[in-house]
LUMRO-274431 format. One record per residue (C-alpha): residue number from 1; residue in three letters; chain; x, y negated, z. Coordinates in steps of 0.05 Angstrom, whole numbers. Layout:
N
(NUM,"ALA","A",(X,Y,Z))
...
% end
This chain:
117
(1,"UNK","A",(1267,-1369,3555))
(2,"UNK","A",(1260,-1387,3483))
(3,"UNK","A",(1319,-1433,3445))
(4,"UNK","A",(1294,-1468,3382))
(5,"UNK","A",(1342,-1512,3342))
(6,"UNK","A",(1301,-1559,3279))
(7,"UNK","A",(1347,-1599,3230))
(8,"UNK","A",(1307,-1660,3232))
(9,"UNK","A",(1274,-1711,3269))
(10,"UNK","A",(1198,-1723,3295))
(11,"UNK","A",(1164,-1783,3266))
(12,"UNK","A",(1149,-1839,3323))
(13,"UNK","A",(1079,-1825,3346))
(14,"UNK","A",(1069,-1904,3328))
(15,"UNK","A",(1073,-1872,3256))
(16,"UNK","A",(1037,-1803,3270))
(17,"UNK","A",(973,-1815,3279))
(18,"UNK","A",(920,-1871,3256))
(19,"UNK","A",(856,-1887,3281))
(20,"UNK","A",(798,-1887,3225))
(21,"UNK","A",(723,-1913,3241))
(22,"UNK","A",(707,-1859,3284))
(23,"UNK","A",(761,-1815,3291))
(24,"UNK","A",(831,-1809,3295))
(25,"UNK","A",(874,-1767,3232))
(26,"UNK","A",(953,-1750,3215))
(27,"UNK","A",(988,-1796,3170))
(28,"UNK","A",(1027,-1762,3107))
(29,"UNK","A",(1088,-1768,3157))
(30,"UNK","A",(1051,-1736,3202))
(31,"UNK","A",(1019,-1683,3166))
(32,"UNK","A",(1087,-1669,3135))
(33,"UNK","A",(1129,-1659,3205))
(34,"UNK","A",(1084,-1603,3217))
(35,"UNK","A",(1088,-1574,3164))
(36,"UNK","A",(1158,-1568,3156))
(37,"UNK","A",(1166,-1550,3243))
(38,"UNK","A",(1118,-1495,3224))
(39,"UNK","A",(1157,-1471,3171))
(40,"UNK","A",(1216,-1475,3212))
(41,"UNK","A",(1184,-1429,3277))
(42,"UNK","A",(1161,-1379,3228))
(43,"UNK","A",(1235,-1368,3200))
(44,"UNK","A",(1264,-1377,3272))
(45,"UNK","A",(1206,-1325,3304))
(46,"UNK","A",(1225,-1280,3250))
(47,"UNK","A",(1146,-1254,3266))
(48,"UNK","A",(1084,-1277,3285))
(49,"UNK","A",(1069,-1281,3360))
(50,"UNK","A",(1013,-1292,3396))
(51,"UNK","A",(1019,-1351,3430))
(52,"UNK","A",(1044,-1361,3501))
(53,"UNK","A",(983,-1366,3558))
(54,"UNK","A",(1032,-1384,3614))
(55,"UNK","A",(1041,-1442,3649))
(56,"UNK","A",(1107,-1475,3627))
(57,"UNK","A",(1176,-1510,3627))
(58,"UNK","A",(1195,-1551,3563))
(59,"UNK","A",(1260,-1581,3551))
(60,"UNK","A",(1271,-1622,3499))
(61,"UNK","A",(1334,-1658,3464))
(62,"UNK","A",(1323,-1699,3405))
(63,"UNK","A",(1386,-1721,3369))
(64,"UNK","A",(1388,-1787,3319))
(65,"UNK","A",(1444,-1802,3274))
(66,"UNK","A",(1434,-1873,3272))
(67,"UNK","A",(1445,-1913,3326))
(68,"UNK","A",(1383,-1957,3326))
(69,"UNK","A",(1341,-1964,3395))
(70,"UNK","A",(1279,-1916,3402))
(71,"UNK","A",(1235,-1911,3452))
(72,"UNK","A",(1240,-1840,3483))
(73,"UNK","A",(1172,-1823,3494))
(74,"UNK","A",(1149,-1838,3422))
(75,"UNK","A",(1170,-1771,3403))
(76,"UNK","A",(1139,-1713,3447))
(77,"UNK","A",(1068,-1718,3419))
(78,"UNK","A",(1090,-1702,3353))
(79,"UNK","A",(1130,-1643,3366))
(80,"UNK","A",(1089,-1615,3426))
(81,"UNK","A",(1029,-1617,3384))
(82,"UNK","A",(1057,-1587,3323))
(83,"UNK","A",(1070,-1523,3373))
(84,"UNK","A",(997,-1517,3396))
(85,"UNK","A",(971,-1450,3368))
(86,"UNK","A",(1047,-1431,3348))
(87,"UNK","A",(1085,-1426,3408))
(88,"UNK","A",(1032,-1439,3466))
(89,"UNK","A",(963,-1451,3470))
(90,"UNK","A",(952,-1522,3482))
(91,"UNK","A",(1003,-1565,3506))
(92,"UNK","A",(957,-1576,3568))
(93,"UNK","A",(993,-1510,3589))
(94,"UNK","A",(1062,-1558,3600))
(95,"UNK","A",(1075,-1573,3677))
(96,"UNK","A",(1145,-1601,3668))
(97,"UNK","A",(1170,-1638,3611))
(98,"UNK","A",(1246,-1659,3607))
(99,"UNK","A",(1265,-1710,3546))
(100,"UNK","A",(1339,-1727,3531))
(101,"UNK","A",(1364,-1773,3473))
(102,"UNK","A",(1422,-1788,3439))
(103,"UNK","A",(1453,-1825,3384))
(104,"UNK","A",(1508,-1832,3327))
(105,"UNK","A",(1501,-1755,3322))
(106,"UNK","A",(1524,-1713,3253))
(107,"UNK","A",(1458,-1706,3237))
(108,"UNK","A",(1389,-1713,3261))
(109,"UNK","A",(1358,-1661,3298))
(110,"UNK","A",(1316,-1623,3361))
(111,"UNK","A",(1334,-1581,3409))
(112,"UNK","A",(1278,-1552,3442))
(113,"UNK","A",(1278,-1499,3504))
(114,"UNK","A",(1213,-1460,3528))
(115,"UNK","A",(1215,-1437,3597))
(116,"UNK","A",(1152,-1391,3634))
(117,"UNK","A",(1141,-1414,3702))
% end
């Protein structure tokens, strides 16, 4: 089992991505979330793993400091695909996903807890 803690909060997947002529890209928002949750697993790793193969259990708690309504499941595509090639594979490799919200916290942040089944 793998704890990761992130000080900050995933873009909405209404602002992630954005569909071009043909094909579909990250937006700056986008492109900066990953960034910055890959910096974050490298210093929380400590070293470079090869990524997990296993089929698996993903947990995750994402905490808002403002209390403003959001839509739960506007938030896992960012941050499961921003651990592809990191943490696991592909995020195809997920068989059970738990999400959990909550509001008027300190300060925005994820919890996130990796499980092999």
């Amino acid at each position: 089992m793998t704890k990761l803690e992130f000080p900050f909060c995933p873009p909405s997947v209404n602002t992630y991505y954005r569909r071009g002529q043909n094909t579909t890209y990250l937006t700056k928002k986008g492109k900066d979330f990953k960034s910055n949750m890959l910096d974050h697993l490298m210093v929380a790793l400590k070293y470079k793993e090869k990524p997990l193969e296993d089929r698996l259990k993903v947990s995750i708690e994402i905490n808002f400091k403002e209390k403003r309504k959001r839509d739960v499941d506007n938030y896992n595509k960012a941050i499961l695909d921003s651990f592809n090639k990191v943490i696991w594979k592909d995020d195809e490799q997920i068989d059970e996903l738990t999400t959990k919200k909550s509001y008027g916290n300190k300060e925005n942040s994820i919890v996130m807890v990796v499980q092999i089944i």
